[in-house]
PDB file of the backbone (N, CA, C, O) and the ligand in Angstrom, with CONECT records:
HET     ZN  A 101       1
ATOM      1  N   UNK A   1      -5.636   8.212   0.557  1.00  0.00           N
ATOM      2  CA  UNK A   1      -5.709   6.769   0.779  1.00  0.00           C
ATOM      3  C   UNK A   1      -7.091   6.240   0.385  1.00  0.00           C
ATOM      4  O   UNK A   1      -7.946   6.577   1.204  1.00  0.00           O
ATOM      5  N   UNK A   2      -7.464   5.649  -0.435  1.00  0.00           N
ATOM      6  CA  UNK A   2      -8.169   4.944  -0.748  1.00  0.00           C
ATOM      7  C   UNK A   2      -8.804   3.301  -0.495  1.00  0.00           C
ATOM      8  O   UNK A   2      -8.210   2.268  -0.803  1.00  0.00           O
ATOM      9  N   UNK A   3      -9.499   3.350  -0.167  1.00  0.00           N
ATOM     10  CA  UNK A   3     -10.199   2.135   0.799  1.00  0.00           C
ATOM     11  C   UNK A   3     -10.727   1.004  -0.404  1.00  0.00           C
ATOM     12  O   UNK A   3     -11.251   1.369  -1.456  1.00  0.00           O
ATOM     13  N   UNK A   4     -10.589   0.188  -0.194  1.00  0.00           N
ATOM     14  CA  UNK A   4     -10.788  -1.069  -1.360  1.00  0.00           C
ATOM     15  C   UNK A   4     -11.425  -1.838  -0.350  1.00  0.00           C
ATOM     16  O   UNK A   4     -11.230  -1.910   0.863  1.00  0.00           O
ATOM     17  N   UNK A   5     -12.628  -2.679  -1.493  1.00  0.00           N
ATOM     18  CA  UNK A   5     -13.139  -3.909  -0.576  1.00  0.00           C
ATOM     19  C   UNK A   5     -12.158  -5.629  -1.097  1.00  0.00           C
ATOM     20  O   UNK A   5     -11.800  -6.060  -2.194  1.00  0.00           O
ATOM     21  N   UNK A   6     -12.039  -6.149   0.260  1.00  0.00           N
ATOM     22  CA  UNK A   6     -11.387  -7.475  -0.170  1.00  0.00           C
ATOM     23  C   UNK A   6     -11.902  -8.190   0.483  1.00  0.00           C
ATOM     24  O   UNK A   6     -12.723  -8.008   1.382  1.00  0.00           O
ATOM     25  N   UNK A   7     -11.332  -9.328  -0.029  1.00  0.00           N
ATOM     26  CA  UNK A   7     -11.330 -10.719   0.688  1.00  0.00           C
ATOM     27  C   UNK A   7     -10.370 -11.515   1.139  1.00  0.00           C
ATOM     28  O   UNK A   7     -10.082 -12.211   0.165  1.00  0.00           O
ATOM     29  N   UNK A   8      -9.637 -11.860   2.121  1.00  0.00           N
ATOM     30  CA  UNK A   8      -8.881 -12.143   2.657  1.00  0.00           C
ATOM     31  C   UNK A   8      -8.816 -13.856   2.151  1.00  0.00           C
ATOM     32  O   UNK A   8      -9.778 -14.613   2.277  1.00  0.00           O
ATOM     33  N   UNK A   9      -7.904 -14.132   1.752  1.00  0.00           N
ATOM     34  CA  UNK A   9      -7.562 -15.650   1.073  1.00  0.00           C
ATOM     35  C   UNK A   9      -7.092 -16.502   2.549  1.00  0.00           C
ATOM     36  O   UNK A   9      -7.429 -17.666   2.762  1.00  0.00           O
ATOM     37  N   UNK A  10      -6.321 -15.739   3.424  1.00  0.00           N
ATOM     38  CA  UNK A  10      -5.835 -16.433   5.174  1.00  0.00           C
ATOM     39  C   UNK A  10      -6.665 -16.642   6.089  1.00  0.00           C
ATOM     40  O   UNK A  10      -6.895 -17.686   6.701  1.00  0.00           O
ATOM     41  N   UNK A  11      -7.320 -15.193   6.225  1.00  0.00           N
ATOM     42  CA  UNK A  11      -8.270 -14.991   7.104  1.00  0.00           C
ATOM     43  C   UNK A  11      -9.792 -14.852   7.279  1.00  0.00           C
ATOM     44  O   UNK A  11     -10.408 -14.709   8.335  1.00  0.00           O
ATOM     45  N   UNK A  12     -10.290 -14.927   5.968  1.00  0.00           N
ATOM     46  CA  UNK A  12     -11.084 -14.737   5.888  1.00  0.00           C
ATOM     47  C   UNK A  12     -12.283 -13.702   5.806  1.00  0.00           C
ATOM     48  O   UNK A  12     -13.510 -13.761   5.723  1.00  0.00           O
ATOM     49  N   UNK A  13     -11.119 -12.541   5.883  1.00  0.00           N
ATOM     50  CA  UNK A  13     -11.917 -11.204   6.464  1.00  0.00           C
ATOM     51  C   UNK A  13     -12.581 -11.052   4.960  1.00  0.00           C
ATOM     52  O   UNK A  13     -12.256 -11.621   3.918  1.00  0.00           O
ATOM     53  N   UNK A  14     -13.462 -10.236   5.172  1.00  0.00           N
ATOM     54  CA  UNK A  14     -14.058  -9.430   4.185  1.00  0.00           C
ATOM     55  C   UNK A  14     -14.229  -8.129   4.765  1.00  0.00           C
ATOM     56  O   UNK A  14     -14.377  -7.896   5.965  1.00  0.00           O
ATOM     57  N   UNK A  15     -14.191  -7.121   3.627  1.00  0.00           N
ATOM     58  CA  UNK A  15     -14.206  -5.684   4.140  1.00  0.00           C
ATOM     59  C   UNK A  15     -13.443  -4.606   3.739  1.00  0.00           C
ATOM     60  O   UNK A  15     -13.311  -4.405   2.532  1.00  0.00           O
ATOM     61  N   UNK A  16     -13.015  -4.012   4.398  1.00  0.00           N
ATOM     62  CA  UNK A  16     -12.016  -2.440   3.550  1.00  0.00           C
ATOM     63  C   UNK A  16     -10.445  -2.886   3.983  1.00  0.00           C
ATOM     64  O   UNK A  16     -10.062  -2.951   5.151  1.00  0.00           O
ATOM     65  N   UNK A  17      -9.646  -3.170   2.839  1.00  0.00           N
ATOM     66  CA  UNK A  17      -8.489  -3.268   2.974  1.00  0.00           C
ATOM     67  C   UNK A  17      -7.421  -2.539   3.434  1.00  0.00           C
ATOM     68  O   UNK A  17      -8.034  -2.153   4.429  1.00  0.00           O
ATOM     69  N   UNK A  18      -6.227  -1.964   3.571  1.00  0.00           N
ATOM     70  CA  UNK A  18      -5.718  -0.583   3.914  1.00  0.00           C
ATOM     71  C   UNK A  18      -4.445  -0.483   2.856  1.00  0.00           C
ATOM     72  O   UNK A  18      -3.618  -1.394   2.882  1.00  0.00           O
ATOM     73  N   UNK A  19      -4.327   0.311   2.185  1.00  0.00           N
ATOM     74  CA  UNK A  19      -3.677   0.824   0.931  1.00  0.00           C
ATOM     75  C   UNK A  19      -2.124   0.630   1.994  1.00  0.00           C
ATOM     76  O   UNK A  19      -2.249   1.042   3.148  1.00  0.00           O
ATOM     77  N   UNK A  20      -1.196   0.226   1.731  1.00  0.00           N
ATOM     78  CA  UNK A  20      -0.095  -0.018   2.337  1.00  0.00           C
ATOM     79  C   UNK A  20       1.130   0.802   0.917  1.00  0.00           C
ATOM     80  O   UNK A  20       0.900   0.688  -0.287  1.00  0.00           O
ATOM     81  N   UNK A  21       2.039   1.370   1.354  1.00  0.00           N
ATOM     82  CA  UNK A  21       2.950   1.837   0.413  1.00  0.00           C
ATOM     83  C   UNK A  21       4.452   1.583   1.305  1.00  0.00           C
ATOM     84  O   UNK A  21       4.543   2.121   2.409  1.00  0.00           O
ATOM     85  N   UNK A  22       5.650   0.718   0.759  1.00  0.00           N
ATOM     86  CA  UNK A  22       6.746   0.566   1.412  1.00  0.00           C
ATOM     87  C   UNK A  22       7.303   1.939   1.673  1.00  0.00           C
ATOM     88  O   UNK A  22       6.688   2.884   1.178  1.00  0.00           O
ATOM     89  N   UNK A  23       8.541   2.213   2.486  1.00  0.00           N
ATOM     90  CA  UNK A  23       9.000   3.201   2.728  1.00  0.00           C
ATOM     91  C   UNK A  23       8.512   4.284   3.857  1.00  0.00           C
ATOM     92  O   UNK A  23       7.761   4.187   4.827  1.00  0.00           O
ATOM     93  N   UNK A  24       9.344   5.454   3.248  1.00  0.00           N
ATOM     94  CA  UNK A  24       8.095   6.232   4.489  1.00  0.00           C
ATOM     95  C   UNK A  24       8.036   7.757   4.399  1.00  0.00           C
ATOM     96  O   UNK A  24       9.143   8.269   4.559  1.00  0.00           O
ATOM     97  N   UNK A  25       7.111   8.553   4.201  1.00  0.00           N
ATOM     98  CA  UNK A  25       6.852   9.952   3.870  1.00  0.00           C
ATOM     99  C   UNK A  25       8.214  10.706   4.513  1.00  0.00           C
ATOM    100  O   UNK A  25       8.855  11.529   3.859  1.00  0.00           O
ATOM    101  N   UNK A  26       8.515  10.364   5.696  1.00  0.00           N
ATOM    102  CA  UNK A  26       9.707  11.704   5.908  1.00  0.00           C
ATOM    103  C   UNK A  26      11.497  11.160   5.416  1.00  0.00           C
ATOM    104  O   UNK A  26      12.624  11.615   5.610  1.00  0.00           O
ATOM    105  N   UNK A  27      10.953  10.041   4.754  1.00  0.00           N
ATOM    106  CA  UNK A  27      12.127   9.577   3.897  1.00  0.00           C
ATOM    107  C   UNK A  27      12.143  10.354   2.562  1.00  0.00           C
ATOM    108  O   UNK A  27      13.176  10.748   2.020  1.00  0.00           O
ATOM    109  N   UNK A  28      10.784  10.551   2.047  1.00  0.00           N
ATOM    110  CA  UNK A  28      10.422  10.881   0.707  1.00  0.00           C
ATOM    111  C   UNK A  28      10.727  11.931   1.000  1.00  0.00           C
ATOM    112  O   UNK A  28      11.907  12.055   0.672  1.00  0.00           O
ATOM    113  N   UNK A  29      10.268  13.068   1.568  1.00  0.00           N
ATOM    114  CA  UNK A  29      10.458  14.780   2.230  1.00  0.00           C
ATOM    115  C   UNK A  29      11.837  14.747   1.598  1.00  0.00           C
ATOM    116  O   UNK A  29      12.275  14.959   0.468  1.00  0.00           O
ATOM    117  N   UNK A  30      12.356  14.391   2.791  1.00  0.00           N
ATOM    118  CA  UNK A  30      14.074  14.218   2.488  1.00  0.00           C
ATOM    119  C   UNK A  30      14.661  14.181   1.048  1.00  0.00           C
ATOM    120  O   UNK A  30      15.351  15.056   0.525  1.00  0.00           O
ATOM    121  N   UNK A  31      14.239  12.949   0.484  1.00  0.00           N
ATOM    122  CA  UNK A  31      15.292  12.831  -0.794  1.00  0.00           C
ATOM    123  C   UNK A  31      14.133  13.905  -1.292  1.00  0.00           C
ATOM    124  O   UNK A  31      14.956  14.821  -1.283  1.00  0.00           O
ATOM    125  N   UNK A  32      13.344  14.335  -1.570  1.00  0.00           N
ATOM    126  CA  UNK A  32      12.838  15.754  -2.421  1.00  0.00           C
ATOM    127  C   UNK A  32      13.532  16.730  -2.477  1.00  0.00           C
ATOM    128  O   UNK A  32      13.566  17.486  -3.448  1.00  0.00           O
ATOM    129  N   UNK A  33      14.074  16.837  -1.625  1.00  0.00           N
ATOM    130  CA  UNK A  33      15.345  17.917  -0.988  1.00  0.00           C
ATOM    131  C   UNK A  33      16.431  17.939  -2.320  1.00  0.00           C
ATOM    132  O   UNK A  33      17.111  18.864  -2.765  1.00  0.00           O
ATOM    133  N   UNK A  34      16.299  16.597  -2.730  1.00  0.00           N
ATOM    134  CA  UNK A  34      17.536  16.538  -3.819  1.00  0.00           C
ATOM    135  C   UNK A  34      17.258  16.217  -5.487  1.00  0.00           C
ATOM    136  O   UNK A  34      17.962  15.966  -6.464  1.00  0.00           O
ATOM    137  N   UNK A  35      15.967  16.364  -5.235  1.00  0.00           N
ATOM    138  CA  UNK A  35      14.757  16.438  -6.454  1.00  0.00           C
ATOM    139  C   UNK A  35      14.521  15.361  -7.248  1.00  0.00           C
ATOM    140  O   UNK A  35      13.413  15.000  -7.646  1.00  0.00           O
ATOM    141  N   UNK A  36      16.038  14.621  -7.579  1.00  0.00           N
ATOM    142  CA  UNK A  36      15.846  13.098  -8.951  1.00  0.00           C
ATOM    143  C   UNK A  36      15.626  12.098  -7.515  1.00  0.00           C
ATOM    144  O   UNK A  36      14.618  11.391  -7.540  1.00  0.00           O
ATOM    145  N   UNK A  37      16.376  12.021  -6.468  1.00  0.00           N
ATOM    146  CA  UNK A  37      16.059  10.610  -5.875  1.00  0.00           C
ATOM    147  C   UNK A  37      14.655  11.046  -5.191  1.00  0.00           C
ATOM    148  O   UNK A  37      13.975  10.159  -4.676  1.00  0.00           O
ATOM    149  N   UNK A  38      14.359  11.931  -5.178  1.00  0.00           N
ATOM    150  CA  UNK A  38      13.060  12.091  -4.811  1.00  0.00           C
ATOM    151  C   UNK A  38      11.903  11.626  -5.655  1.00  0.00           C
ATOM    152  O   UNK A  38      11.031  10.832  -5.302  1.00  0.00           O
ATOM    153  N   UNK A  39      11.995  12.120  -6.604  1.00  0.00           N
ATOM    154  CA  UNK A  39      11.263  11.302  -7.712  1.00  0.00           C
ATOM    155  C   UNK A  39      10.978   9.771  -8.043  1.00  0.00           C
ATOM    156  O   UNK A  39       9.923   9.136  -8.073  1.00  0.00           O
ATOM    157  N   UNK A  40      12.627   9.319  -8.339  1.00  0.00           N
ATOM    158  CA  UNK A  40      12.308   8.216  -8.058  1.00  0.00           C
ATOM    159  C   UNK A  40      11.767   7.221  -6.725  1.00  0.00           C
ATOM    160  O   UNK A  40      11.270   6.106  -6.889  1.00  0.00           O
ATOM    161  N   UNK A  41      11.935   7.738  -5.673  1.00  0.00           N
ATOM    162  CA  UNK A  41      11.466   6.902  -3.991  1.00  0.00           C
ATOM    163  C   UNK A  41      10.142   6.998  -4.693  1.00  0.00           C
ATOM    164  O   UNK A  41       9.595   5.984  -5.127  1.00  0.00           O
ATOM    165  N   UNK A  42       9.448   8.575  -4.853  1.00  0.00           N
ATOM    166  CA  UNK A  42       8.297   8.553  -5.049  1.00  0.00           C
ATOM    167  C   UNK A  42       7.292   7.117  -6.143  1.00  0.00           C
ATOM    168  O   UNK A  42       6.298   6.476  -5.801  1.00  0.00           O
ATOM    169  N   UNK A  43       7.916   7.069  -7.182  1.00  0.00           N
ATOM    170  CA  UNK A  43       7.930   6.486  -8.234  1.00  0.00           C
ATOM    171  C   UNK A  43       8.011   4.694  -7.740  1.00  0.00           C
ATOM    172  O   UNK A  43       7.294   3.753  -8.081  1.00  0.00           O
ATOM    173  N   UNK A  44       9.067   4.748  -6.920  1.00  0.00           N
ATOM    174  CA  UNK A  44       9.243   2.966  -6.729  1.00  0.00           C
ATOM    175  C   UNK A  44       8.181   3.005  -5.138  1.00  0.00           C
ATOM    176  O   UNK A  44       7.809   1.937  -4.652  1.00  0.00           O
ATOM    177  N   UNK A  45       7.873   4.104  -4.606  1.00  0.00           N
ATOM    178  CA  UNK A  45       6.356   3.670  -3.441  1.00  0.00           C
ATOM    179  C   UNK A  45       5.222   3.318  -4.331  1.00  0.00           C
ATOM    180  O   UNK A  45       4.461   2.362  -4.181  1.00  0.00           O
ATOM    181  N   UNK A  46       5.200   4.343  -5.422  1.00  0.00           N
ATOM    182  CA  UNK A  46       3.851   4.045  -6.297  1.00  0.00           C
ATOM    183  C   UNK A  46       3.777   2.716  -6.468  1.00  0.00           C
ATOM    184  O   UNK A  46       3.006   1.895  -5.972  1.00  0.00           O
ATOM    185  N   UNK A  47       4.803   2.577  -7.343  1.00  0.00           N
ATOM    186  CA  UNK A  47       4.669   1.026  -7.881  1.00  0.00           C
ATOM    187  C   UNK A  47       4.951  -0.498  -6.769  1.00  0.00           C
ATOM    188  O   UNK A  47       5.185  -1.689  -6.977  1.00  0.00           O
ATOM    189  N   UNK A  48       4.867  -0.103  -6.220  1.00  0.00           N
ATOM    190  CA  UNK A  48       5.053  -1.088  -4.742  1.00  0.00           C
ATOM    191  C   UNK A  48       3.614  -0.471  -3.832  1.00  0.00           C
ATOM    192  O   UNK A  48       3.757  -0.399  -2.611  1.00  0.00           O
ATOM    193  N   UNK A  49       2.953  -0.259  -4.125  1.00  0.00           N
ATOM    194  CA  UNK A  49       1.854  -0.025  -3.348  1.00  0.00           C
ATOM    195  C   UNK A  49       1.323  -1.278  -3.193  1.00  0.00           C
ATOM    196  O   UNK A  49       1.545  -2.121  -4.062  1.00  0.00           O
ATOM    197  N   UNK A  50       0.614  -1.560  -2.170  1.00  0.00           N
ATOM    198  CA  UNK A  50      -0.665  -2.835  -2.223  1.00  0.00           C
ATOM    199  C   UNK A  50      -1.463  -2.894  -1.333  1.00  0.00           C
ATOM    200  O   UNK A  50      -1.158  -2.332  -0.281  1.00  0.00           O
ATOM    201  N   UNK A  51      -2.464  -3.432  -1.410  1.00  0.00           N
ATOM    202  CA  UNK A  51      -3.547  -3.201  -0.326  1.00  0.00           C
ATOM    203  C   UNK A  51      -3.239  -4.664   0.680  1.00  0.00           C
ATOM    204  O   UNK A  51      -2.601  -5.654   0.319  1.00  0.00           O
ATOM    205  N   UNK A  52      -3.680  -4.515   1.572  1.00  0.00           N
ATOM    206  CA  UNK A  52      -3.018  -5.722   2.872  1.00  0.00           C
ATOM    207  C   UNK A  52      -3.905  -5.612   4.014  1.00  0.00           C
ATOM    208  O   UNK A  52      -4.206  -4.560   4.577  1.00  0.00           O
ATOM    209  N   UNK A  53      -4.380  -7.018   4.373  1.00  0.00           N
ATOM    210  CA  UNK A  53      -5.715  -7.344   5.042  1.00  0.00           C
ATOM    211  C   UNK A  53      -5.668  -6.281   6.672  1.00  0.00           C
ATOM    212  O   UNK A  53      -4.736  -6.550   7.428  1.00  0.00           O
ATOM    213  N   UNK A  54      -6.341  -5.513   6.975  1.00  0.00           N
ATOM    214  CA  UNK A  54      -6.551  -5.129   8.469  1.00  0.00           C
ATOM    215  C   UNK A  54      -6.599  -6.010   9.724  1.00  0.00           C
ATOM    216  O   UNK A  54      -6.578  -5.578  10.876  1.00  0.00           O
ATOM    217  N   UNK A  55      -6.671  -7.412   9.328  1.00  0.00           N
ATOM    218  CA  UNK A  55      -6.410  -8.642  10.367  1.00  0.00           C
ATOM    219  C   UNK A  55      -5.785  -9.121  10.193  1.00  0.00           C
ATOM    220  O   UNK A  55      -6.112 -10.091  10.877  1.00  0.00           O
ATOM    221  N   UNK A  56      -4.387  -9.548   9.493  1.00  0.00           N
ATOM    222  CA  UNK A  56      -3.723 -10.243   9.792  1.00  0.00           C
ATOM    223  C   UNK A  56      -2.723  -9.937   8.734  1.00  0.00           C
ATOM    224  O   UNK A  56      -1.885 -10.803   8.481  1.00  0.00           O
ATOM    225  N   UNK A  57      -2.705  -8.586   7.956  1.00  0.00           N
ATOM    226  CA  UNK A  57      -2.147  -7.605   6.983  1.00  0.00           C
ATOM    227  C   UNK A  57      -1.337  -8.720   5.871  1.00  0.00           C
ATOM    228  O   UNK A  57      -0.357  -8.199   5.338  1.00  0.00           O
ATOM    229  N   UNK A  58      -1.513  -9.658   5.600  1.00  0.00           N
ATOM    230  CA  UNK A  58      -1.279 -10.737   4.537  1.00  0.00           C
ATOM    231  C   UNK A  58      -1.302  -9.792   3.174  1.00  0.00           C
ATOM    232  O   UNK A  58      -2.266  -9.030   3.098  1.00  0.00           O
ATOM    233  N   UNK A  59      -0.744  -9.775   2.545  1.00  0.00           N
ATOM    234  CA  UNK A  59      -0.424  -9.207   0.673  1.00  0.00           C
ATOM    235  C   UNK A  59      -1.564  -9.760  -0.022  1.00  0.00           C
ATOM    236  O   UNK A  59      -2.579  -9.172  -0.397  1.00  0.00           O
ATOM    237  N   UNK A  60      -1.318 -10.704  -0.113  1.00  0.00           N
ATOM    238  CA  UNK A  60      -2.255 -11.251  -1.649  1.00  0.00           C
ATOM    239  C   UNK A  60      -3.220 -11.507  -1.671  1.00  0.00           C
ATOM    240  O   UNK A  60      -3.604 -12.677  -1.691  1.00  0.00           O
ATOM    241  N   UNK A  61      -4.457  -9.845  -1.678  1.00  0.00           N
ATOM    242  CA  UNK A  61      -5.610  -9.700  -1.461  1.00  0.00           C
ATOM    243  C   UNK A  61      -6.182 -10.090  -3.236  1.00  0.00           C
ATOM    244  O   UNK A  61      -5.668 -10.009  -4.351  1.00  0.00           O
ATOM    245  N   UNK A  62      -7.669 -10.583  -2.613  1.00  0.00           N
ATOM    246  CA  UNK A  62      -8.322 -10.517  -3.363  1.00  0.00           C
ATOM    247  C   UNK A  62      -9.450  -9.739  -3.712  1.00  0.00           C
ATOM    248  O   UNK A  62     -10.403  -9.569  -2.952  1.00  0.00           O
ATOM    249  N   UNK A  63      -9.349  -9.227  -4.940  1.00  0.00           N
ATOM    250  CA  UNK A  63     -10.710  -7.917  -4.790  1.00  0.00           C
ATOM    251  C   UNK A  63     -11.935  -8.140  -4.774  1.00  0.00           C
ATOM    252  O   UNK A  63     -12.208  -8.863  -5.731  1.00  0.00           O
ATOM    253  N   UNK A  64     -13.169  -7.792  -3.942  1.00  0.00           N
ATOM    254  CA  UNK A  64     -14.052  -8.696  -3.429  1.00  0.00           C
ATOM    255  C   UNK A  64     -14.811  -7.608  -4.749  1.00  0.00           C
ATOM    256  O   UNK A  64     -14.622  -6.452  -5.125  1.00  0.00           O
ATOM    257  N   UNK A  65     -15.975  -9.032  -5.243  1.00  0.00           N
ATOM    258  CA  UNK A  65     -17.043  -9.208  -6.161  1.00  0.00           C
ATOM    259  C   UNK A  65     -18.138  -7.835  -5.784  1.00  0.00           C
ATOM    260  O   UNK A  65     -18.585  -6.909  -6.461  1.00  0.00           O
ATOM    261  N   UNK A  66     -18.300  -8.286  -4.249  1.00  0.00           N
ATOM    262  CA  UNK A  66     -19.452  -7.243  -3.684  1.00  0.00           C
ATOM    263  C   UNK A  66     -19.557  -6.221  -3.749  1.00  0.00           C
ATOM    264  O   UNK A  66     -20.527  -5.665  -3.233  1.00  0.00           O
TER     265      UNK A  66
HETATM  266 ZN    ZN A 101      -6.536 -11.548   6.645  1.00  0.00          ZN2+
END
């Protein structure tokens, strides 16, 4: 997990964002079990990843300058 600095467009926060990925690891476990839908869960968490404010976890961060 990787920590990003943002800026919060709602709240105002500034600071370390938290890497958010939909779904959920013992979902992923599971379909691995069956190797292609595993891949793909894996594949559509990647691409659905986003970072989301620690106060008030809002999406549409902005990546701070600082
Ligand atoms: Zn916020």
């Amino acid at each position: 997990m990787a920590a990003k600095m943002i800026d919060c467009p709602s709240c105002h926060h500034h600071g370390i964002g938290i890497v958010f990925s939909p779904g959920s690891p013992m979902m992923e476990g599971l379909l691995w079990l069956l190797i292609f839908p595993g891949i793909m869960y894996t594949i559509w968490r990647r691409s659905n990843r986003r970072v989301i404010c620690p106060n008030c976890s809002t999406e549409f961060m902005l990546p701070s300058i600082f």
